[in-house]
C-alpha positions in Angstrom: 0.0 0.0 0.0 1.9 3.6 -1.2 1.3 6.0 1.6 0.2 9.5 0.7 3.5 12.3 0.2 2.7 14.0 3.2 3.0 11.0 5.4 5.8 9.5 3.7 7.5 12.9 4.5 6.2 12.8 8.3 7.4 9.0 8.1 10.9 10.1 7.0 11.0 12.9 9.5 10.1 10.8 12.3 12.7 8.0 11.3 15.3 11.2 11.3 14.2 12.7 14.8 14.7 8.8 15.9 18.7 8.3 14.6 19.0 11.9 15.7 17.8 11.1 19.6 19.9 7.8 19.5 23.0 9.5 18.2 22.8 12.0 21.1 21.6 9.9 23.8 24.3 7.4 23.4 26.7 10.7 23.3 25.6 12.8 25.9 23.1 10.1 27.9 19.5 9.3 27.9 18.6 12.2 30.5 20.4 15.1 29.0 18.3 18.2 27.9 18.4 17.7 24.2 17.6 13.6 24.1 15.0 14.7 25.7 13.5 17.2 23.4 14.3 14.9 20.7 12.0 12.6 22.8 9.4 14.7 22.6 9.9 15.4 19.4 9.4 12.2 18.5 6.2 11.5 20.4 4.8 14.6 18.7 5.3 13.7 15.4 4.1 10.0 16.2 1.1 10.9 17.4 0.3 13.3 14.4 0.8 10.5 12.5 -1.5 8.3 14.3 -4.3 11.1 14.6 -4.3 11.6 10.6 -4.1 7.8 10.0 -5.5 4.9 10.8 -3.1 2.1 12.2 -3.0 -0.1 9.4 -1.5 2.6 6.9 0.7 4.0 9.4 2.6 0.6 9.6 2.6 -0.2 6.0 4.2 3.6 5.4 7.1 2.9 8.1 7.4 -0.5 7.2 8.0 0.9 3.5 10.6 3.8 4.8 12.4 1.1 6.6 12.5 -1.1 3.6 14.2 2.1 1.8 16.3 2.5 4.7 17.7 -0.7 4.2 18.3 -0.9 0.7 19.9 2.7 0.8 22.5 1.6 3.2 
């Protein structure tokens, strides 16, 4: 199922917050100031996500960013 442009955009922004927060919480630790904004960040854009979509397209547009992901790298 192709996800609309918008969400594949959310999706890939998302997927960046995410590498972003790991990167700096394995740097600077899970409770400083920033991995936690990123945090939040990241819940925010989740649950925009979820409140546009219904659960099953939401999983079939990460699982296809992922897919991407993998074949990029």
């Amino acid at each position: 199922m192709m996800c609309e442009l918008s969400n594949r955009k959310l999706v890939e922004e998302i997927e960046a917050t995410r590498q972003s927060m790991i990167s700096i919480g394995l740097e600077y630790g899970l409770t400083h100031s920033y991995t936690v904004k990123l945090s939040t960040k990241l819940d925010d854009l989740l649950n925009e996500l979820l409140k546009t979509n219904n659960r099953e397209i939401v999983l079939a547009c990460y699982h296809e960013n992922r897919v991407l992901t993998e074949v990029g790298n």
